[in-house]
N, C-alpha and C positions, 0 to 999 in steps of 0.2 A: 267409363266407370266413375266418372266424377273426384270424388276427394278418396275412395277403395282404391288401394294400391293389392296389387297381385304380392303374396308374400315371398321375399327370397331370404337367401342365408345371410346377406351384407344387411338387408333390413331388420331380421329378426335380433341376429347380434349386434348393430350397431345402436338401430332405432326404436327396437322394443324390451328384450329380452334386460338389460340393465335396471331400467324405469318398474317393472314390476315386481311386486311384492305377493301380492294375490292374485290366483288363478281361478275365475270359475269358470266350469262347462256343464253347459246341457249333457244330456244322458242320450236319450233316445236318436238316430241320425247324427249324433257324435261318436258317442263312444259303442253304441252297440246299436246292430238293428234283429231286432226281437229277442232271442236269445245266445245269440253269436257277436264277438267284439267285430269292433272293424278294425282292419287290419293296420297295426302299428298305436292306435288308440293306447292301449296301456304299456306300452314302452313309452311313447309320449309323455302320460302324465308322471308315468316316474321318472322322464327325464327333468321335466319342471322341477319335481320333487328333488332329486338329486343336486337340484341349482339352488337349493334354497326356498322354492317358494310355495307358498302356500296353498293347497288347492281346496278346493268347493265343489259339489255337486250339487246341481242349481235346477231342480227339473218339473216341469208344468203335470205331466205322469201322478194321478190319485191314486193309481191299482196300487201300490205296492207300500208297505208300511217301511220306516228307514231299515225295521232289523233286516227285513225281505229282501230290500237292495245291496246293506251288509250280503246278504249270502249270495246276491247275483253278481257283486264285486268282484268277492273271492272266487267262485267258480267259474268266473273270465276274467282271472289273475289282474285286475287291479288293485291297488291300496285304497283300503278307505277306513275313516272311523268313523263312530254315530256322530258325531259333531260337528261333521264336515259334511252330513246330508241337509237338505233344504227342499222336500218334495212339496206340495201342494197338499198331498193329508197331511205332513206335520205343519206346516203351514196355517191352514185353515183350522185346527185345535189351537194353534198357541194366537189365534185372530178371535176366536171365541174364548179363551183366557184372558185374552188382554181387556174384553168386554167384558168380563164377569157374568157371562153368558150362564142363562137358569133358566130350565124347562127340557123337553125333550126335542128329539132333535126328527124330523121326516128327513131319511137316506135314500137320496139317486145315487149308487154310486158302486162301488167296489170294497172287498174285502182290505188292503190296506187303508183306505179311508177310514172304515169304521173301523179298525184297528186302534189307528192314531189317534180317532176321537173317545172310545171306549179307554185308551189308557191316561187318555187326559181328566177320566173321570163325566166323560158326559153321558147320556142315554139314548143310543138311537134305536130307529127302527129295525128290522133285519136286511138283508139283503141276499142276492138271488130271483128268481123268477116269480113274478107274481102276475099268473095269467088273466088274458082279458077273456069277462063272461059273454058266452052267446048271444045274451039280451043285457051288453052291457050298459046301454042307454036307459033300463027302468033298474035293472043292476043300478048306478050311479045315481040315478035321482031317490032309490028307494034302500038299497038294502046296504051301499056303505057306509061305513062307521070311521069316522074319522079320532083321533085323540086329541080329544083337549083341552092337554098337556101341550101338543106340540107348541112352542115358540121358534122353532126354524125352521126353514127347507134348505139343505146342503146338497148342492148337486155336480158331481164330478162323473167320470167316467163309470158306465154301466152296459155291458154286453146285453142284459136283460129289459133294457129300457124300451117303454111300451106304452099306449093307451092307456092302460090303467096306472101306471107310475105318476104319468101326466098329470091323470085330472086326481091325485091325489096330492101330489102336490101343488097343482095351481088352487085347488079346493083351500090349501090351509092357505095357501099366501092371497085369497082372498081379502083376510085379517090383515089388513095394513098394518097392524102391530107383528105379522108374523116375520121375523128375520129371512132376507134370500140372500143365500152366497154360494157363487160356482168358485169354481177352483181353478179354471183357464177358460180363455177361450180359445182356443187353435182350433181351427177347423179341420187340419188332416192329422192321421196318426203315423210316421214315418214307418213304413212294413218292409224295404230295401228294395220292392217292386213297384219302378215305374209307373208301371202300367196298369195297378191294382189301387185304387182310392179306397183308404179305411179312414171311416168319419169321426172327427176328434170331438173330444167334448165340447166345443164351441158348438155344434149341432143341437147336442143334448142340452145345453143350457139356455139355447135361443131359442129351441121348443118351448120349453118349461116358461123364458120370461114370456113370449108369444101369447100361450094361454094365459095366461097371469095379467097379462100388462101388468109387469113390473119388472125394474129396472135390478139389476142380482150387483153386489157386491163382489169386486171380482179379486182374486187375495194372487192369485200366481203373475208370472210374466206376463204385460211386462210393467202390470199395477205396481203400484211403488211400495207395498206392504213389503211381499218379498226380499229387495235389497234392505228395507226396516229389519226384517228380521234377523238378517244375516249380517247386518250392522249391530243389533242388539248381543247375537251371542259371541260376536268378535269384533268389537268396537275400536282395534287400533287399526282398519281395513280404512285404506285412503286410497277413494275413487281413483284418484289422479295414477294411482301407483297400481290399479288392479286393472285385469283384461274379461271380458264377457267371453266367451268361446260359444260360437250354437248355427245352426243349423236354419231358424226362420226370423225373417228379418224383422217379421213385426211381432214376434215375441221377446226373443235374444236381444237380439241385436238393440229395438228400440228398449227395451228394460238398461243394458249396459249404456245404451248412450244417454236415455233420461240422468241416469246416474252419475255420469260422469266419467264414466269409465271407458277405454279401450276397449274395441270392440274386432273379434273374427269370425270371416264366416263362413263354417266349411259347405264342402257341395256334396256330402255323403249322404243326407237330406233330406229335408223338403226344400230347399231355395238353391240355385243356382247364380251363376254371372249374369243370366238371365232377370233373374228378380233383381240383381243390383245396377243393371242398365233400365230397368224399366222402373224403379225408384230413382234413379238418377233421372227420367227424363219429366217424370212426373213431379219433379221437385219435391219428393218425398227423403230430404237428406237426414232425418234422424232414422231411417233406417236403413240408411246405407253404411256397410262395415268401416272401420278403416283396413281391414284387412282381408282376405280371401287365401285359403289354399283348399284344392281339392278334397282334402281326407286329412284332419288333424294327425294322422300318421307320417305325412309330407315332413313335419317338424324336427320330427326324429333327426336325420340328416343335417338339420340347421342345429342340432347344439354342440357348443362352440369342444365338449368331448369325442366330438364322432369322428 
Protein backbone atom coordinates (compact mmCIF):
# COMPACT_ATOMS: atom_id res chain seq x y z
CA UNK A 1 0.00 0.00 0.00
CA UNK A 2 3.04 2.26 -0.15
CA UNK A 3 2.96 5.46 2.27
CA UNK A 4 -1.57 4.52 2.83
CA UNK A 5 -1.75 3.11 6.10
CA UNK A 6 -5.00 1.06 6.96
CA UNK A 7 -6.68 3.28 9.70
CA UNK A 8 -6.90 2.06 13.41
CA UNK A 9 -8.08 3.63 16.73
CA UNK A 10 -4.24 4.17 18.12
CA UNK A 11 -3.65 5.93 14.59
CA UNK A 12 -6.69 8.05 14.35
CA UNK A 13 -6.17 9.21 18.15
CA UNK A 14 -2.81 9.30 18.46
CA UNK A 15 -1.66 10.46 14.74
CA UNK A 16 -4.46 12.13 13.32
CA UNK A 17 -7.43 13.17 15.17
CA UNK A 18 -5.38 15.95 17.40
CA UNK A 19 -3.54 17.61 14.18
CA UNK A 20 -7.04 18.46 12.69
CA UNK A 21 -9.03 21.45 12.66
CA UNK A 22 -11.03 20.95 9.38
CA UNK A 23 -12.91 18.13 8.10
CA UNK A 24 -14.01 17.88 4.49
CA UNK A 25 -15.93 15.01 2.77
CA UNK A 26 -17.22 14.08 -0.41
CA UNK A 27 -20.99 13.48 -0.41
CA UNK A 28 -21.72 10.89 -2.88
CA UNK A 29 -19.84 7.04 -2.05
CA UNK A 30 -19.29 8.76 1.36
CA UNK A 31 -21.77 9.92 3.01
CA UNK A 32 -24.73 8.49 1.04
CA UNK A 33 -25.38 6.36 -1.92
CA UNK A 34 -28.33 7.81 -3.83
CA UNK A 35 -30.78 8.52 -1.53
CA UNK A 36 -30.00 6.36 1.57
CA UNK A 37 -26.94 7.49 4.10
CA UNK A 38 -24.28 4.84 4.49
CA UNK A 39 -24.32 3.34 7.40
CA UNK A 40 -22.68 5.15 10.52
CA UNK A 41 -21.74 8.20 7.96
CA UNK A 42 -23.78 10.89 10.12
CA UNK A 43 -22.89 9.67 13.44
CA UNK A 44 -19.42 10.18 12.06
CA UNK A 45 -19.59 13.56 11.19
CA UNK A 46 -21.04 14.54 14.27
CA UNK A 47 -18.78 12.88 16.09
CA UNK A 48 -15.93 15.14 14.35
CA UNK A 49 -18.40 17.85 15.10
CA UNK A 50 -18.71 16.98 18.74
CA UNK A 51 -14.53 17.04 18.93
CA UNK A 52 -14.48 20.38 17.89
CA UNK A 53 -13.88 20.40 14.20
CA UNK A 54 -14.97 21.81 11.44
CA UNK A 55 -16.62 20.15 8.71
CA UNK A 56 -17.14 20.84 4.83
CA UNK A 57 -19.07 19.21 2.18
CA UNK A 58 -16.80 19.18 -0.74
CA UNK A 59 -18.76 17.57 -3.69
CA UNK A 60 -17.97 17.34 -7.75
CA UNK A 61 -22.43 16.53 -7.92
CA UNK A 62 -23.97 19.72 -10.28
CA UNK A 63 -27.68 18.13 -9.92
CA UNK A 64 -28.47 19.68 -6.72
CA UNK A 65 -28.47 23.49 -5.68
CA UNK A 66 -26.77 23.94 -1.86
CA UNK A 67 -30.62 24.70 -0.54
CA UNK A 68 -31.53 21.05 -2.27
CA UNK A 69 -28.51 19.38 -0.32
CA UNK A 70 -29.67 21.41 2.83
CA UNK A 71 -32.87 19.34 2.61
CA UNK A 72 -31.07 16.03 1.51
CA UNK A 73 -28.83 16.51 4.92
CA UNK A 74 -31.66 16.94 7.09
CA UNK A 75 -33.86 14.00 5.67
CA UNK A 76 -30.75 11.69 6.26
CA UNK A 77 -30.06 13.38 9.72
CA UNK A 78 -26.91 14.97 9.05
CA UNK A 79 -25.90 18.61 10.22
CA UNK A 80 -25.21 21.03 7.85
CA UNK A 81 -25.35 24.86 7.09
CA UNK A 82 -25.32 26.64 3.68
CA UNK A 83 -21.80 27.75 4.37
CA UNK A 84 -20.29 24.60 4.73
CA UNK A 85 -21.70 23.46 1.12
CA UNK A 86 -18.98 23.65 -1.73
CA UNK A 87 -20.89 21.75 -4.88
CA UNK A 88 -19.58 22.25 -8.29
CA UNK A 89 -23.07 24.50 -9.23
CA UNK A 90 -22.11 26.79 -6.48
CA UNK A 91 -18.84 26.60 -7.43
CA UNK A 92 -18.93 27.32 -10.98
CA UNK A 93 -21.36 30.76 -10.43
CA UNK A 94 -18.91 32.22 -7.87
CA UNK A 95 -15.95 31.13 -11.03
CA UNK A 96 -18.13 33.07 -13.34
CA UNK A 97 -18.37 36.12 -10.59
CA UNK A 98 -14.93 36.03 -10.01
CA UNK A 99 -14.59 36.82 -13.92
CA UNK A 100 -17.12 39.39 -14.11
CA UNK A 101 -18.69 37.02 -16.53
CA UNK A 102 -21.53 39.07 -19.18
CA UNK A 103 -23.48 37.42 -21.76
CA UNK A 104 -25.77 34.43 -21.65
CA UNK A 105 -24.91 31.32 -20.64
CA UNK A 106 -25.60 27.57 -23.23
CA UNK A 107 -26.80 24.94 -20.12
CA UNK A 108 -25.59 21.10 -20.31
CA UNK A 109 -26.53 20.30 -17.33
CA UNK A 110 -29.18 19.90 -14.39
CA UNK A 111 -31.68 21.71 -12.47
CA UNK A 112 -29.33 22.60 -9.34
CA UNK A 113 -26.74 23.99 -11.71
CA UNK A 114 -28.96 26.38 -13.33
CA UNK A 115 -30.36 27.05 -9.96
CA UNK A 116 -27.07 28.39 -8.58
CA UNK A 117 -26.25 30.27 -11.60
CA UNK A 118 -29.75 31.89 -12.07
CA UNK A 119 -29.43 33.19 -8.32
CA UNK A 120 -25.96 34.43 -8.97
CA UNK A 121 -27.80 36.63 -11.47
CA UNK A 122 -26.75 35.02 -14.77
CA UNK A 123 -29.02 33.98 -17.81
CA UNK A 124 -28.98 30.50 -19.06
CA UNK A 125 -30.68 28.40 -21.23
CA UNK A 126 -33.39 25.96 -20.11
CA UNK A 127 -32.92 22.63 -19.22
CA UNK A 128 -34.51 19.23 -19.63
CA UNK A 129 -35.13 17.32 -22.88
CA UNK A 130 -34.35 18.70 -26.17
CA UNK A 131 -35.04 16.09 -28.75
CA UNK A 132 -32.98 15.03 -31.63
CA UNK A 133 -34.95 15.71 -35.17
CA UNK A 134 -35.40 12.94 -37.75
CA UNK A 135 -33.53 14.76 -40.33
CA UNK A 136 -31.32 16.16 -37.80
CA UNK A 137 -28.35 16.64 -40.29
CA UNK A 138 -30.27 19.34 -42.61
CA UNK A 139 -32.28 20.15 -39.05
CA UNK A 140 -28.40 21.43 -38.07
CA UNK A 141 -27.01 22.88 -41.00
CA UNK A 142 -30.48 24.66 -41.95
CA UNK A 143 -32.99 25.24 -39.40
CA UNK A 144 -31.12 25.82 -35.97
CA UNK A 145 -30.95 28.98 -34.32
CA UNK A 146 -28.39 29.49 -32.26
CA UNK A 147 -28.11 32.92 -29.57
CA UNK A 148 -25.91 35.40 -30.02
CA UNK A 149 -25.83 36.42 -26.76
CA UNK A 150 -24.27 33.21 -25.69
CA UNK A 151 -20.59 33.91 -24.20
CA UNK A 152 -20.35 30.35 -22.48
CA UNK A 153 -21.12 26.80 -22.59
CA UNK A 154 -21.33 25.32 -18.98
CA UNK A 155 -21.46 21.74 -18.91
CA UNK A 156 -22.06 19.45 -15.95
CA UNK A 157 -24.34 16.69 -15.41
CA UNK A 158 -27.50 15.94 -17.74
CA UNK A 159 -29.79 12.81 -17.85
CA UNK A 160 -30.94 14.36 -21.07
CA UNK A 161 -27.82 14.89 -22.80
CA UNK A 162 -27.95 13.97 -26.49
CA UNK A 163 -27.01 14.87 -30.28
CA UNK A 164 -28.54 17.83 -30.34
CA UNK A 165 -27.09 19.26 -26.95
CA UNK A 166 -23.85 18.35 -28.55
CA UNK A 167 -23.79 20.21 -31.59
CA UNK A 168 -25.22 23.09 -29.94
CA UNK A 169 -22.91 23.53 -27.87
CA UNK A 170 -19.89 22.66 -29.80
CA UNK A 171 -21.70 25.15 -32.58
CA UNK A 172 -21.18 28.15 -29.99
CA UNK A 173 -17.67 27.13 -28.75
CA UNK A 174 -16.74 27.28 -32.19
CA UNK A 175 -16.30 31.12 -31.28
CA UNK A 176 -12.97 30.85 -29.66
CA UNK A 177 -14.11 33.82 -27.72
CA UNK A 178 -16.99 31.50 -26.46
CA UNK A 179 -16.15 30.62 -22.50
CA UNK A 180 -16.19 26.36 -21.88
CA UNK A 181 -16.31 25.15 -18.24
CA UNK A 182 -17.30 21.70 -16.95
CA UNK A 183 -17.81 21.19 -13.44
CA UNK A 184 -15.86 17.56 -12.91
CA UNK A 185 -14.63 15.24 -14.66
CA UNK A 186 -15.30 11.87 -12.90
CA UNK A 187 -15.99 9.53 -15.16
CA UNK A 188 -18.41 7.13 -12.93
CA UNK A 189 -21.44 8.14 -10.73
CA UNK A 190 -21.19 5.99 -7.45
CA UNK A 191 -25.14 4.19 -7.52
CA UNK A 192 -23.79 1.46 -4.46
CA UNK A 193 -24.09 -1.24 -7.26
CA UNK A 194 -21.04 -2.87 -8.23
CA UNK A 195 -22.03 -4.23 -10.96
CA UNK A 196 -24.07 -1.27 -12.56
CA UNK A 197 -21.65 1.51 -14.33
CA UNK A 198 -23.49 5.06 -14.33
CA UNK A 199 -21.57 7.44 -16.44
CA UNK A 200 -20.20 10.66 -14.62
CA UNK A 201 -19.90 13.88 -16.13
CA UNK A 202 -16.30 13.32 -17.30
CA UNK A 203 -18.21 11.62 -20.35
CA UNK A 204 -20.53 14.35 -20.90
CA UNK A 205 -17.91 16.94 -20.98
CA UNK A 206 -15.19 14.85 -23.01
CA UNK A 207 -18.14 14.68 -25.69
CA UNK A 208 -18.70 18.22 -25.82
CA UNK A 209 -14.61 19.11 -25.63
CA UNK A 210 -14.35 16.08 -28.48
CA UNK A 211 -16.66 17.88 -30.87
CA UNK A 212 -15.23 21.21 -30.07
CA UNK A 213 -11.76 20.63 -29.86
CA UNK A 214 -11.56 22.65 -27.16
CA UNK A 215 -9.92 22.37 -24.03
CA UNK A 216 -13.13 23.26 -21.03
CA UNK A 217 -12.14 24.84 -17.74
CA UNK A 218 -12.47 22.60 -15.18
CA UNK A 219 -13.68 24.35 -11.60
CA UNK A 220 -14.40 21.07 -9.36
CA UNK A 221 -12.10 18.33 -7.90
CA UNK A 222 -9.53 18.02 -8.05
CA UNK A 223 -8.64 21.55 -10.02
CA UNK A 224 -7.42 23.81 -7.61
CA UNK A 225 -10.32 26.48 -7.98
CA UNK A 226 -12.28 24.60 -5.57
CA UNK A 227 -9.90 24.31 -2.40
CA UNK A 228 -9.67 28.52 -3.68
CA UNK A 229 -12.90 28.62 -2.81
CA UNK A 230 -13.28 27.18 0.12
CA UNK A 231 -10.08 29.06 1.24
CA UNK A 232 -11.87 32.18 0.33
CA UNK A 233 -15.08 31.74 2.34
CA UNK A 234 -13.02 30.41 5.34
CA UNK A 235 -9.69 31.66 5.27
CA UNK A 236 -8.31 30.72 8.78
CA UNK A 237 -8.38 26.60 7.15
CA UNK A 238 -4.53 25.53 7.33
CA UNK A 239 -4.02 22.64 4.85
CA UNK A 240 -1.56 21.12 7.33
CA UNK A 241 -4.34 21.02 10.02
CA UNK A 242 -7.28 19.77 7.51
CA UNK A 243 -8.19 16.17 6.30
CA UNK A 244 -9.73 15.39 2.43
CA UNK A 245 -12.23 12.40 3.16
CA UNK A 246 -13.66 10.84 -0.48
CA UNK A 247 -14.10 7.92 -2.09
CA UNK A 248 -11.88 8.43 -5.68
CA UNK A 249 -8.46 8.77 -5.74
CA UNK A 250 -8.05 10.95 -8.52
CA UNK A 251 -10.55 13.43 -7.54
CA UNK A 252 -10.54 13.51 -3.61
CA UNK A 253 -7.86 12.32 -2.80
CA UNK A 254 -5.35 14.12 -5.43
CA UNK A 255 -7.42 17.60 -4.81
CA UNK A 256 -6.62 16.97 -0.69
CA UNK A 257 -3.03 16.04 -1.52
CA UNK A 258 -2.47 19.02 -4.17
CA UNK A 259 -3.36 21.08 -1.25
CA UNK A 260 -1.68 19.92 1.21
CA UNK A 261 -3.82 18.33 3.20
CA UNK A 262 -4.51 14.81 4.89
CA UNK A 263 -5.92 12.71 2.93
CA UNK A 264 -8.73 9.36 3.50
CA UNK A 265 -10.07 7.02 1.55
CA UNK A 266 -13.13 5.14 2.05
CA UNK A 267 -14.16 1.91 -0.02
CA UNK A 268 -17.90 2.64 0.13
CA UNK A 269 -17.24 3.99 -3.36
CA UNK A 270 -15.90 4.07 -6.36
CA UNK A 271 -11.93 3.24 -5.30
CA UNK A 272 -10.94 0.46 -3.34
CA UNK A 273 -7.41 -1.01 -1.71
CA UNK A 274 -7.37 -2.09 -5.12
CA UNK A 275 -7.00 1.43 -6.72
CA UNK A 276 -4.32 2.16 -3.85
CA UNK A 277 -2.16 -0.74 -4.72
CA UNK A 278 -2.39 -0.23 -8.39
CA UNK A 279 -1.30 3.72 -7.74
CA UNK A 280 1.24 2.54 -5.66
CA UNK A 281 2.74 0.32 -8.32
CA UNK A 282 2.37 2.81 -10.94
CA UNK A 283 4.11 5.40 -9.01
CA UNK A 284 1.11 7.32 -8.96
CA UNK A 285 1.73 8.74 -5.12
CA UNK A 286 -0.23 11.98 -5.17
CA UNK A 287 -2.98 9.80 -5.24
CA UNK A 288 -2.51 7.60 -3.01
CA UNK A 289 -4.39 8.18 0.51
CA UNK A 290 -2.58 8.51 3.68
CA UNK A 291 -5.26 6.79 4.96
CA UNK A 292 -8.01 4.03 4.23
CA UNK A 293 -11.05 2.66 6.17
CA UNK A 294 -13.77 0.74 4.68
CA UNK A 295 -16.90 2.91 5.24
CA UNK A 296 -16.22 6.47 7.16
CA UNK A 297 -18.73 4.73 9.54
CA UNK A 298 -15.62 2.58 10.70
CA UNK A 299 -14.56 5.90 12.69
CA UNK A 300 -17.37 5.97 14.93
CA UNK A 301 -15.57 3.39 17.24
CA UNK A 302 -12.19 5.26 16.92
CA UNK A 303 -13.40 8.47 18.87
CA UNK A 304 -11.63 8.72 21.82
CA UNK A 305 -15.90 9.16 23.60
CA UNK A 306 -17.07 5.66 22.51
Amino acid sequence: LGPCRLLTKEIFRTNLLESLSYVLTDCDGVLWADNAAIPGSPEALAGFRKLGKKVMYVTNNSTKSRIEYMEKCKKLHFQADMDEFFSTSYCTALYLKKLNFEGNIYLVGSHGLRQELTDAGFNCSPIGPDPVPDDWMNWAVNTMKLDPQVKAVVVGFDAHFNLTKMLRAASYLANKDCLFVGTNTDEQFPCGNKSIIIPGTGCIVQAVATAASRKPIIVGKPEPFMPDCIKYRWPDLDPAKTIMIGDRSNTDILMGKRAGMKTLLVGSGCDSLDAVRRNVAENRLDMVPDFFVPKLGDVVEMMPFT
